[in-house]
KEPAVO-742820 format. One record per atom (N, C-alpha, C, O): residue number from 1; atom name; x, y, z. Coordinates in steps of 0.02 Angstrom, whole numbers, m for minus. Layout:
N
<NUM 'CA' <X Y Z>>
...
//
This chain:
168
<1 'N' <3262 2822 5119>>
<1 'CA' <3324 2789 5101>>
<1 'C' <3343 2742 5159>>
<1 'O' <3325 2752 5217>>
<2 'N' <3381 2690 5139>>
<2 'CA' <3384 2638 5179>>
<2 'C' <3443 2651 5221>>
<2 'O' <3489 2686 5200>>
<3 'N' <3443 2613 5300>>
<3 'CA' <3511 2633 5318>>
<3 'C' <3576 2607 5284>>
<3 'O' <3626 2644 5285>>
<4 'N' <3578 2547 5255>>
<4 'CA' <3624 2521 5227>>
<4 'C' <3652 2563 5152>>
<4 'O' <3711 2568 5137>>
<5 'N' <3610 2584 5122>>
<5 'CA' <3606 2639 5073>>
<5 'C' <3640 2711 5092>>
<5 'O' <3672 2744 5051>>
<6 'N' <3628 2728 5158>>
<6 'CA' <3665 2777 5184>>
<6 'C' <3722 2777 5203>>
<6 'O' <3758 2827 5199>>
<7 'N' <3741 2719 5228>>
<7 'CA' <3799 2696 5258>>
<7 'C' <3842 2692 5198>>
<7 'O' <3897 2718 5201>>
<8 'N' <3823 2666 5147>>
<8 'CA' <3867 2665 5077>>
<8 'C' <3867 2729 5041>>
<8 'O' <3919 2743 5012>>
<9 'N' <3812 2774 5035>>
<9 'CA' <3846 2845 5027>>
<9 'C' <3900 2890 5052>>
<9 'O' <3935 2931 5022>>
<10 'N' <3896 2875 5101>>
<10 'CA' <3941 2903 5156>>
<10 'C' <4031 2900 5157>>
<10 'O' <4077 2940 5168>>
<11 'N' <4022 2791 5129>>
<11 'CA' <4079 2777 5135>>
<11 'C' <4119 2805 5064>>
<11 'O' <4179 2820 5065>>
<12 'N' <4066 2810 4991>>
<12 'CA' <4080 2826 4951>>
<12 'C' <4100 2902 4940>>
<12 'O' <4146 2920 4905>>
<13 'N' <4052 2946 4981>>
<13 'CA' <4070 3006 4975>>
<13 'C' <4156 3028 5014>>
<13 'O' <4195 3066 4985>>
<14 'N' <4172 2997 5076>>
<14 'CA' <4237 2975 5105>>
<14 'C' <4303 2975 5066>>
<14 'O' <4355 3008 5067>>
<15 'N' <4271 2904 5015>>
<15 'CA' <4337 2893 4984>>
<15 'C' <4349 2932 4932>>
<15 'O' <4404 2943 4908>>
<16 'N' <4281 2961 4911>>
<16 'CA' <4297 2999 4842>>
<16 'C' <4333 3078 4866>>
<16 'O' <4363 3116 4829>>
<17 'N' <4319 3088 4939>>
<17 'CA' <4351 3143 4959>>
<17 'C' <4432 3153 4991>>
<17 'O' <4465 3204 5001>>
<18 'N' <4449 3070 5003>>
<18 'CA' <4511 3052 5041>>
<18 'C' <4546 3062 4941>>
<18 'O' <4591 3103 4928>>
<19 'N' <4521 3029 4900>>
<19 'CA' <4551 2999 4835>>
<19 'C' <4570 3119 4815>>
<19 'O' <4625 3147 4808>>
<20 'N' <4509 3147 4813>>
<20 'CA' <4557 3214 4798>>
<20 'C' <4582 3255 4829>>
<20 'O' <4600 3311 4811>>
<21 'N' <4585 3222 4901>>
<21 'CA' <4655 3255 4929>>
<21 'C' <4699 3229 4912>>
<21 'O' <4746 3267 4902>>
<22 'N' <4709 3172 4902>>
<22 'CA' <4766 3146 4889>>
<22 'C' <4800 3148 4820>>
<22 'O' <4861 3141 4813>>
<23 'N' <4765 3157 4780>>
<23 'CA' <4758 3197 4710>>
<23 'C' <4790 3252 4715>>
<23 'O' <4845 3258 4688>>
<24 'N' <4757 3310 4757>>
<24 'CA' <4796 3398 4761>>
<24 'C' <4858 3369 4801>>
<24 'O' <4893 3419 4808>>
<25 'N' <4884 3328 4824>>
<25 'CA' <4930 3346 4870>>
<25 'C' <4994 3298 4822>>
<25 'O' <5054 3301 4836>>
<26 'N' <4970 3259 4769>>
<26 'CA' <5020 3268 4721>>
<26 'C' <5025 3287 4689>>
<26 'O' <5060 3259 4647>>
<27 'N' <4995 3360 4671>>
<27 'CA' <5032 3401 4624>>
<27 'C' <5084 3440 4606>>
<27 'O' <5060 3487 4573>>
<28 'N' <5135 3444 4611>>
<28 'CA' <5221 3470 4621>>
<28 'C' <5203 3542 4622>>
<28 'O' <5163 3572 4585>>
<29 'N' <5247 3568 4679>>
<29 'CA' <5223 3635 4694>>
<29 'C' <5284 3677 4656>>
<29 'O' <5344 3666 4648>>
<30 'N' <5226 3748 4632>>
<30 'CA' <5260 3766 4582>>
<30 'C' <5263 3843 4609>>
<30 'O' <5218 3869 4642>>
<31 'N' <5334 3882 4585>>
<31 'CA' <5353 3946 4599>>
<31 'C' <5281 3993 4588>>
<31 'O' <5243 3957 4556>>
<32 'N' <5249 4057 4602>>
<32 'CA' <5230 4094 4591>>
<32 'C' <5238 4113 4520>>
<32 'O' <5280 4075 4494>>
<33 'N' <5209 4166 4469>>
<33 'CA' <5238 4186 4407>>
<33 'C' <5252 4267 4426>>
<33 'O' <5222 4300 4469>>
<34 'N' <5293 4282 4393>>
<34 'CA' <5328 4341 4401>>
<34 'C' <5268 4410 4341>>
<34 'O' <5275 4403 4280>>
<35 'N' <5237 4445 4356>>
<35 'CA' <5201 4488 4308>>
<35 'C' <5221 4556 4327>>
<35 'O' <5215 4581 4382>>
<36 'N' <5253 4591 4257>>
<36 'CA' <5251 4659 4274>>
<36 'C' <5221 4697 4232>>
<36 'O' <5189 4661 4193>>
<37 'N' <5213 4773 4215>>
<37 'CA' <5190 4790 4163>>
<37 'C' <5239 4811 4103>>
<37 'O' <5281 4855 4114>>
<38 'N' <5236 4786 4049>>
<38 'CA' <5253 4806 3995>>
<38 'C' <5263 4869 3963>>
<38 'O' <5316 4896 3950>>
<39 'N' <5197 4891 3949>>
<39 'CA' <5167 4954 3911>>
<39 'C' <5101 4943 3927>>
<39 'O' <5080 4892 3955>>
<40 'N' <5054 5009 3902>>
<40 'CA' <5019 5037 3892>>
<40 'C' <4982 5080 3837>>
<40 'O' <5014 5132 3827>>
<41 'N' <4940 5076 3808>>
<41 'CA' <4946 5097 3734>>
<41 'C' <4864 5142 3762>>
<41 'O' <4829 5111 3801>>
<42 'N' <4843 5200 3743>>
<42 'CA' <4785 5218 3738>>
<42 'C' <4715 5175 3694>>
<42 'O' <4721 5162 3634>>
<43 'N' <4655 5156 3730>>
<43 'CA' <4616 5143 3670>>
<43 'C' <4538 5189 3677>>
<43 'O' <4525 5224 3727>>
<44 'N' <4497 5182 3624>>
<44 'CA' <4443 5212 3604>>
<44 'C' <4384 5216 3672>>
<44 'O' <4338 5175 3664>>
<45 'N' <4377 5260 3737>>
<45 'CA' <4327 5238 3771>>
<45 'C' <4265 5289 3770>>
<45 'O' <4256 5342 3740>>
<46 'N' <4231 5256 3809>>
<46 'CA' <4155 5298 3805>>
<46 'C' <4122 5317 3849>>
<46 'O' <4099 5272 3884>>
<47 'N' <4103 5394 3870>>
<47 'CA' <4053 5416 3891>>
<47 'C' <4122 5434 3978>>
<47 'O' <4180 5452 3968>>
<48 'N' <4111 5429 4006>>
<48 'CA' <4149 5422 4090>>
<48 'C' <4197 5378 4091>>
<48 'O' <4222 5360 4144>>
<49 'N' <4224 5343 4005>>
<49 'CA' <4279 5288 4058>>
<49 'C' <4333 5310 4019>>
<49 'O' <4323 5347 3971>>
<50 'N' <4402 5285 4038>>
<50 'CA' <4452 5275 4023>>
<50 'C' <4481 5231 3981>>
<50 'O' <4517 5201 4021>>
<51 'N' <4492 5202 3920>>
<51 'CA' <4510 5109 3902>>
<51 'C' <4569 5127 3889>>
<51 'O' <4582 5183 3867>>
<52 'N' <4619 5076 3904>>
<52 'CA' <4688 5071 3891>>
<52 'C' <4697 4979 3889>>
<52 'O' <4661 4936 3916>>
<53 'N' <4761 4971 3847>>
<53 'CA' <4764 4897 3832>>
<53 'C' <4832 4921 3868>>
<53 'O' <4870 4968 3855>>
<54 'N' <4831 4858 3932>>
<54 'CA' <4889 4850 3986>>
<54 'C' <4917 4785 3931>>
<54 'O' <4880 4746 3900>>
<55 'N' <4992 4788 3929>>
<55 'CA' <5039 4734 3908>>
<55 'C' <5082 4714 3978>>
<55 'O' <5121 4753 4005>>
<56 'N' <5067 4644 4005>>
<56 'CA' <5082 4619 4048>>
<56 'C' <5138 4571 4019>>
<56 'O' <5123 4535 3971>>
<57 'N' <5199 4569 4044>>
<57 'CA' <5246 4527 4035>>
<57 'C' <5268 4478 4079>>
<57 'O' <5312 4493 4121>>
<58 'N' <5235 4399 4075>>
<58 'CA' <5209 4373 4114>>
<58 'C' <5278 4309 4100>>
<58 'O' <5293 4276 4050>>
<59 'N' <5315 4314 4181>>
<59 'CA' <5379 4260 4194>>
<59 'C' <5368 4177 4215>>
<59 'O' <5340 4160 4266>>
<60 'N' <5389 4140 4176>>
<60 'CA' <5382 4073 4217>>
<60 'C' <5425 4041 4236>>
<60 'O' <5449 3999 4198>>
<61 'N' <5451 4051 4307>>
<61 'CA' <5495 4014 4339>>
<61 'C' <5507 3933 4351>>
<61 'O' <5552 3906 4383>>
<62 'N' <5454 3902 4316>>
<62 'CA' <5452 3830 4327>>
<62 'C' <5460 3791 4273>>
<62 'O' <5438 3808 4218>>
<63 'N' <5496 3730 4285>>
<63 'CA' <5503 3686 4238>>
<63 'C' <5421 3667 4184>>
<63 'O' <5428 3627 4139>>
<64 'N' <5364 3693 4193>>
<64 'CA' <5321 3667 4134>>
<64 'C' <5285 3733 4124>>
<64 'O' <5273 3780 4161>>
<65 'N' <5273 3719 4064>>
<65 'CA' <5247 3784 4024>>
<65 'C' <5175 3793 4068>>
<65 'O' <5150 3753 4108>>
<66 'N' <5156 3849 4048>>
<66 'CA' <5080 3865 4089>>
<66 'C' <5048 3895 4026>>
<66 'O' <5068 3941 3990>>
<67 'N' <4985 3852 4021>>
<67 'CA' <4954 3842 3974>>
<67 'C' <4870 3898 4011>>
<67 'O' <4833 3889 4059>>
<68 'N' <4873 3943 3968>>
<68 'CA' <4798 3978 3993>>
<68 'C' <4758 4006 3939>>
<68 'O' <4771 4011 3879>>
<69 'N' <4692 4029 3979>>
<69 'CA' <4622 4040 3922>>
<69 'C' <4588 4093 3974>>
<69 'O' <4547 4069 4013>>
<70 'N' <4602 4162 3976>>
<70 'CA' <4581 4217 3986>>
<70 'C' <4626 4229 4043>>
<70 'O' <4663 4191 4073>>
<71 'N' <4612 4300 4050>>
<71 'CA' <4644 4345 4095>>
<71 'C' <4609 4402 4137>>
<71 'O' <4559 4434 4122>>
<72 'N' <4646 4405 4193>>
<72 'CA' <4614 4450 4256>>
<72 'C' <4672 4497 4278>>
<72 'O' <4727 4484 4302>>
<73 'N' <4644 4555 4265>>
<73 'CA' <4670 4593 4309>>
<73 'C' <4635 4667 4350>>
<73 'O' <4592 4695 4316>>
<74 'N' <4649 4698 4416>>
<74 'CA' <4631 4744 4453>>
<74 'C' <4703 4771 4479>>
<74 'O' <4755 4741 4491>>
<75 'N' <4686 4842 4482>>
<75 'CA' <4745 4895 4473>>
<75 'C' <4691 4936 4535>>
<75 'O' <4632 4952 4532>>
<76 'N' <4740 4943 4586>>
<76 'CA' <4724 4953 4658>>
<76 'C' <4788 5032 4642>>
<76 'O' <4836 5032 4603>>
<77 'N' <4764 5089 4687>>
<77 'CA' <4800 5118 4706>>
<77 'C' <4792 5181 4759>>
<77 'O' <4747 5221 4744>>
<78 'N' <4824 5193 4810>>
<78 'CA' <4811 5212 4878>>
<78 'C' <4752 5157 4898>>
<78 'O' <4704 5176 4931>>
<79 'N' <4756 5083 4875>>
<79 'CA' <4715 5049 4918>>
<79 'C' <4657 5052 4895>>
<79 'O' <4615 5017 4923>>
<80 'N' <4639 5090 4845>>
<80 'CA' <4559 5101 4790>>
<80 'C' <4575 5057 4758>>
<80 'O' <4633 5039 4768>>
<81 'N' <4535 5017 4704>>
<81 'CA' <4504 4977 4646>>
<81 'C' <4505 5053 4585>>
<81 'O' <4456 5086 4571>>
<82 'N' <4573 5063 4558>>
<82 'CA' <4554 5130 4498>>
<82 'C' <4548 5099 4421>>
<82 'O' <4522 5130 4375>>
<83 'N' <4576 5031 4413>>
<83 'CA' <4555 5003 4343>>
<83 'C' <4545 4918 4348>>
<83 'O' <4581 4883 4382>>
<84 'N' <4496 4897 4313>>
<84 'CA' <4494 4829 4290>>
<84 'C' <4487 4816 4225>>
<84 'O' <4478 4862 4184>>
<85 'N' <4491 4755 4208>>
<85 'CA' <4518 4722 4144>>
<85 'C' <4510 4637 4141>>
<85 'O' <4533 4599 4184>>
<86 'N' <4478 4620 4091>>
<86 'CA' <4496 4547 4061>>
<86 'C' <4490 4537 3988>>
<86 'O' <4473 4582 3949>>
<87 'N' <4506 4473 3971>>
<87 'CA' <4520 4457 3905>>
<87 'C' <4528 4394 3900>>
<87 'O' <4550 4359 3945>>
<88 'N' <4505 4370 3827>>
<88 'CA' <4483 4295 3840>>
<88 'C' <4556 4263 3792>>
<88 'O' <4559 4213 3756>>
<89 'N' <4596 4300 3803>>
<89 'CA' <4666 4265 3755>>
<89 'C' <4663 4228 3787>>
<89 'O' <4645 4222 3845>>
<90 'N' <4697 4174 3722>>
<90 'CA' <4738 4108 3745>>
<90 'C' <4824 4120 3728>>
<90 'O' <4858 4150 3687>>
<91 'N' <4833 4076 3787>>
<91 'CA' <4897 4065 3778>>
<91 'C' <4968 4007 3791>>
<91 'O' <4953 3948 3796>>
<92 'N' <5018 4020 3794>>
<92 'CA' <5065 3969 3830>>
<92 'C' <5115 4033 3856>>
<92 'O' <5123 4086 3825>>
<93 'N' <5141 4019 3910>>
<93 'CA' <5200 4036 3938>>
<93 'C' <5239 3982 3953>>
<93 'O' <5225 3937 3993>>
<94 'N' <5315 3989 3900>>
<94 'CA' <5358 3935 3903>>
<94 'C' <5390 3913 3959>>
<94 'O' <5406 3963 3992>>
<95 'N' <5402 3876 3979>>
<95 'CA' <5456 3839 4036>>
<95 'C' <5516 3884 4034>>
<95 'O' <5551 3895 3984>>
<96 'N' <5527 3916 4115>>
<96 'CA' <5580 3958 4110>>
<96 'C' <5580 4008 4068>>
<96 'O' <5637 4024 4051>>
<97 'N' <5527 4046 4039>>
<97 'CA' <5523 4081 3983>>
<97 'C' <5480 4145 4026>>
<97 'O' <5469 4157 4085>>
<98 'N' <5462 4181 3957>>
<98 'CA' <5405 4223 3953>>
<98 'C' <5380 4247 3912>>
<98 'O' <5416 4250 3862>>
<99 'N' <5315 4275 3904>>
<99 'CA' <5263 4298 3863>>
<99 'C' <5240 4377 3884>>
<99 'O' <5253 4403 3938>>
<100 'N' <5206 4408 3831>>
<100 'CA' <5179 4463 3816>>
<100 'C' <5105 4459 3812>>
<100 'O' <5080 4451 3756>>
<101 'N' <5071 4464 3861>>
<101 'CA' <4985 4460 3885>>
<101 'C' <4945 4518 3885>>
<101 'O' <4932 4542 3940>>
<102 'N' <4922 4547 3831>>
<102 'CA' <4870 4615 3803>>
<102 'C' <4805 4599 3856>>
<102 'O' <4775 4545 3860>>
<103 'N' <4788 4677 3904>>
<103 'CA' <4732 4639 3931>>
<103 'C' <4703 4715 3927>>
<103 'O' <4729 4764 3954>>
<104 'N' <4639 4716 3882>>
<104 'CA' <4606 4795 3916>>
<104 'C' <4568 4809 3966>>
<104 'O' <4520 4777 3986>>
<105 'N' <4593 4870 3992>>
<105 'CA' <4574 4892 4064>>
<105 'C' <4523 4962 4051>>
<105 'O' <4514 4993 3998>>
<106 'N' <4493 4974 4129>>
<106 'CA' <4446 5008 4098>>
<106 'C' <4452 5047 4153>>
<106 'O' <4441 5020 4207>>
<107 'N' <4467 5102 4153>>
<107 'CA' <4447 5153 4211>>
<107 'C' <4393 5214 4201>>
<107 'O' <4387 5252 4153>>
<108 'N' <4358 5211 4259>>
<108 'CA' <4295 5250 4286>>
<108 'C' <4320 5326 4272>>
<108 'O' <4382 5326 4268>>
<109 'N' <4307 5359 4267>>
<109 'CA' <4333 5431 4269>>
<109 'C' <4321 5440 4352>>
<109 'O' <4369 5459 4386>>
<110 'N' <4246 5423 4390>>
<110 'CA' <4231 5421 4440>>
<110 'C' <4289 5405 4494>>
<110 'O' <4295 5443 4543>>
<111 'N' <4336 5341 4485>>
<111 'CA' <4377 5337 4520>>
<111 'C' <4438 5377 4521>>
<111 'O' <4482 5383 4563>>
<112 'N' <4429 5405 4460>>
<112 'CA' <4505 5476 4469>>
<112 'C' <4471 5519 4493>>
<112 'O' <4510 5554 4526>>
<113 'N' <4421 5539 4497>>
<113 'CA' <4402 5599 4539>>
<113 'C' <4391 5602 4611>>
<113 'O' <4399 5645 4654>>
<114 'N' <4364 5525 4610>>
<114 'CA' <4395 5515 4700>>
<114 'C' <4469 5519 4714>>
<114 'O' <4489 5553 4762>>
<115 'N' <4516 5483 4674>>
<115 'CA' <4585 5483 4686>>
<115 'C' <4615 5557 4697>>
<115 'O' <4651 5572 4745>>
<116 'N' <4591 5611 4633>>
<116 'CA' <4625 5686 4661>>
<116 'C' <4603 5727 4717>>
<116 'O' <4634 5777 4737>>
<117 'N' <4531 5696 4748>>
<117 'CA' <4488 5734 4789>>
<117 'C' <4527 5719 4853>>
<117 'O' <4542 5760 4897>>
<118 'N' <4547 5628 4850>>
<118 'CA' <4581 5616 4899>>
<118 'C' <4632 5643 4918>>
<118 'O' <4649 5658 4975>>
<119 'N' <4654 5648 4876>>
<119 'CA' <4745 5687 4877>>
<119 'C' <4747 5755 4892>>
<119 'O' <4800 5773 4918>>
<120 'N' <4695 5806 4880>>
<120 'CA' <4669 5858 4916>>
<120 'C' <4665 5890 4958>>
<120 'O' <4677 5949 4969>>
<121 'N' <4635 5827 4999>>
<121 'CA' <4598 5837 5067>>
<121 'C' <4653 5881 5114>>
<121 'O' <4710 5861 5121>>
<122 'N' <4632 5935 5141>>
<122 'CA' <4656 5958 5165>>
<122 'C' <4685 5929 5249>>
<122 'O' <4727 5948 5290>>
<123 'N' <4642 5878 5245>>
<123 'CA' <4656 5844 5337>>
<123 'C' <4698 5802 5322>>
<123 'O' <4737 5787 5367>>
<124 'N' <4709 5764 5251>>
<124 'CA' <4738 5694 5237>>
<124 'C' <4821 5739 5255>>
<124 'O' <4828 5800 5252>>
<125 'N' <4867 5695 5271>>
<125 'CA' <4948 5710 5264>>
<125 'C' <4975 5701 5186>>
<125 'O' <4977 5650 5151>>
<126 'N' <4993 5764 5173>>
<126 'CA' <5034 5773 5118>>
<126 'C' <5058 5709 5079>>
<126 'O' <5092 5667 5107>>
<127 'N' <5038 5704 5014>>
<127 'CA' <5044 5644 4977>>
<127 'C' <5117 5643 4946>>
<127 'O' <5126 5681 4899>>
<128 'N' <5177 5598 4971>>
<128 'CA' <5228 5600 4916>>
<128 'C' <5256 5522 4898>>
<128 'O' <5311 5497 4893>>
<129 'N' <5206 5506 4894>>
<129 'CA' <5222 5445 4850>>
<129 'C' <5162 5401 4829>>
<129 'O' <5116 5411 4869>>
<130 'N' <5149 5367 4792>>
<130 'CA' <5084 5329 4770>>
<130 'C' <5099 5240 4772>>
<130 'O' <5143 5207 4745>>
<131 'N' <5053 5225 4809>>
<131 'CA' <5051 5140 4814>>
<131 'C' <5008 5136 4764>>
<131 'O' <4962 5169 4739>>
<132 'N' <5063 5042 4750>>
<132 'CA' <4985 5018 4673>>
<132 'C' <4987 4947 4700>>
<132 'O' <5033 4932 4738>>
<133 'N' <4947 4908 4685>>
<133 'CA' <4944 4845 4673>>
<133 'C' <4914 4809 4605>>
<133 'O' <4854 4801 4591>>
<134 'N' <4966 4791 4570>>
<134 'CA' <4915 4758 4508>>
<134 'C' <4906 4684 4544>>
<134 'O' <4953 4655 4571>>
<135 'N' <4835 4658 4541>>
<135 'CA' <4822 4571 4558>>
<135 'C' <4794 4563 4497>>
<135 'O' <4777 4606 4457>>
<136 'N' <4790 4500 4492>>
<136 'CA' <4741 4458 4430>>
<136 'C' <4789 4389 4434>>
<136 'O' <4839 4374 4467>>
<137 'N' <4744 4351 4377>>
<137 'CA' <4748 4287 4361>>
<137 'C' <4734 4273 4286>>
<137 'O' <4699 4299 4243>>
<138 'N' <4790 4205 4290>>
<138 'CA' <4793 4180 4204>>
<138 'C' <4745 4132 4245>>
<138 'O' <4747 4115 4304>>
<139 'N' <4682 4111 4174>>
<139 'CA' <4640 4046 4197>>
<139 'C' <4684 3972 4163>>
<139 'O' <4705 3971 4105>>
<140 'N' <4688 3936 4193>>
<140 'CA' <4730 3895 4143>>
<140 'C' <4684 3834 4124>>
<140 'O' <4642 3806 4160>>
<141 'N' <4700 3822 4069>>
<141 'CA' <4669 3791 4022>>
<141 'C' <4648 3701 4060>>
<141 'O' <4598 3670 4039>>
<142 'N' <4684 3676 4105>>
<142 'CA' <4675 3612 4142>>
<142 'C' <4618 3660 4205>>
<142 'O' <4569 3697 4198>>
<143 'N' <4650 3640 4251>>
<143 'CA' <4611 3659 4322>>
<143 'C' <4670 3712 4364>>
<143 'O' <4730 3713 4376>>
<144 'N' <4603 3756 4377>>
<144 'CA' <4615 3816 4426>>
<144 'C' <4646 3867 4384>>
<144 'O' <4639 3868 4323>>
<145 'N' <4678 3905 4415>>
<145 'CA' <4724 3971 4397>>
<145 'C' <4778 3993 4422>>
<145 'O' <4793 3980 4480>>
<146 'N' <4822 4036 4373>>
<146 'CA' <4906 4055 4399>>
<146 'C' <4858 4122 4441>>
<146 'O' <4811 4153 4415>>
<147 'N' <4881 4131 4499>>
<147 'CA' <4845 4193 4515>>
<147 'C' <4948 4231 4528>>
<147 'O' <4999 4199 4537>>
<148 'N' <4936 4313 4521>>
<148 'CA' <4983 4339 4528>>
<148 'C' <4979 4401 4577>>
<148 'O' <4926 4403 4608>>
<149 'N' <5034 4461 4594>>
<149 'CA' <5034 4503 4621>>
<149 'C' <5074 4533 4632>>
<149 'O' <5114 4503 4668>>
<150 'N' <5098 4611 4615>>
<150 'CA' <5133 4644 4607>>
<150 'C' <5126 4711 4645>>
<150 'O' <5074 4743 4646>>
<151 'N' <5181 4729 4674>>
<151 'CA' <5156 4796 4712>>
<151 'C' <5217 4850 4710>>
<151 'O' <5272 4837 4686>>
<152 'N' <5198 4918 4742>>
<152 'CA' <5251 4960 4732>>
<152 'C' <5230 5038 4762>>
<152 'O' <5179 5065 4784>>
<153 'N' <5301 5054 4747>>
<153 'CA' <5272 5119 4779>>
<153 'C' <5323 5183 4717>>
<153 'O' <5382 5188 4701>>
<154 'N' <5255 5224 4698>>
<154 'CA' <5296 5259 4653>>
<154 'C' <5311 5344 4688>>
<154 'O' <5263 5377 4708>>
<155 'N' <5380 5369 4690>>
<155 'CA' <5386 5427 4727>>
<155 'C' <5354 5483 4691>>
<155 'O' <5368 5484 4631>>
<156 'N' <5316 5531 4712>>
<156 'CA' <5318 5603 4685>>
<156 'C' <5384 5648 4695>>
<156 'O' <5424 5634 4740>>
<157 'N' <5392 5690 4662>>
<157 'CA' <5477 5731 4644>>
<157 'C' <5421 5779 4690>>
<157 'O' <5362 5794 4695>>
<158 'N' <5490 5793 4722>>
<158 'CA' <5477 5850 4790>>
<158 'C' <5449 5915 4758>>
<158 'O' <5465 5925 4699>>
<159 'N' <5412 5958 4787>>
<159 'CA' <5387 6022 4739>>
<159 'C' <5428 6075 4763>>
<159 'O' <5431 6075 4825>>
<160 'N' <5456 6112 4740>>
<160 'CA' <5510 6155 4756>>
<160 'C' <5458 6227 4793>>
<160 'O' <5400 6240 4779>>
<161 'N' <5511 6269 4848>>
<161 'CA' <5475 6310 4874>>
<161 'C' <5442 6348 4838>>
<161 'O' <5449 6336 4778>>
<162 'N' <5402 6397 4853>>
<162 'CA' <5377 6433 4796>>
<162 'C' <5406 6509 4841>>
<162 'O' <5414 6519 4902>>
<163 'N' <5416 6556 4781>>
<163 'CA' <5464 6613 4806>>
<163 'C' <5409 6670 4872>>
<163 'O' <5425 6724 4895>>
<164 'N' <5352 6636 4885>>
<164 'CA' <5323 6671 4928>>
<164 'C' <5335 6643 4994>>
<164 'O' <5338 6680 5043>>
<165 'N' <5342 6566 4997>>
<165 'CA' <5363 6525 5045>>
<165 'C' <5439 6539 5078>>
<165 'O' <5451 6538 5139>>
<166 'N' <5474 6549 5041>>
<166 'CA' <5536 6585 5042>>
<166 'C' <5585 6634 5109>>
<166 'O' <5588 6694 5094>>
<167 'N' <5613 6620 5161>>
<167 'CA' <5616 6651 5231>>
<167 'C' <5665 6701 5193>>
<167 'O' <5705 6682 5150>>
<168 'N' <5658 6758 5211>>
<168 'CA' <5724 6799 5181>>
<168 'C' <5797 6801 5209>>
<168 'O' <5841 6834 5180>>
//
């Protein structure tokens, strides 16, 4: 290849890279979306797993609708990966609005049996409360994805003495 040939790749590859930054950097920056869970409905699974259809109720804080074509989600808890899930719905979430997003999830039996083994452990400190994180992403139908994230901490109800524990 010639140097002059190179020299014009170069300049071309440049501008075509100055032209989509400058592209991403006008795109109006937009709130996060708000996702929580809905419900949960049992479904039909097989062999070691779990299936349940998660109903995600998915918020849009911004002036334009968000337009998407499948869904992601992972359900983290004590910091494990215990369910995943996608689904190739389409959809819209209205401007300032919200929608109802069916996504089935699939849990391992494997990972609940690590989860109670964990909770077990006799060295671990007494478990009274449970962290979750649901993450995932709407794919949206133009370019890229709404990605989301939700977290929490759910308490266990104290276990009352037991009458052997009991000081007289």
């Amino acid at each position: 290849m010639s140097r002059l040939m190179r020299s014009f790749l170069v300049a071309l590859l440049a501008l075509g890279a100055g032209l989509g930054l400058g592209g991403c950097a006008s795109f109006p920056k937009t709130d996060p979306l708000q996702v929580t869970v809905a419900g949960i409905e049992p479904m039909q699974g097989e062999g070691l797993e779990l299936r349940m259809m998660v109903k995600l109720r998915v918020q849009n804080p911004n002036d334009a609708p968000v337009d998407y074509d499948g869904a992601y989600v992972r359900l983290e808890v004590q910091g494990k990966t215990f369910a995943t899930g996608v689904s190739d719905a389409r959809g819209s979430v209205p401007r300032f609005g919200e929608s109802v997003v069916a996504v089935p999830v699939t849990i391992s039996m494997l990972n609940v049996v690590k989860q109670v083994l964990g909770a077990m452990d006799p060295k671990a400190s007494p478990v009274d409360s449970i962290r979750y994180t649901l993450e995932g992403k709407l794919n949206a139908t133009g370019f890229g994805s709404h990605r989301f994230t939700s977290q929490g901490e759910l308490q266990l109800p104290a276990t009352p003495p037991t009458p052997d524990s009991a000081t007289p």
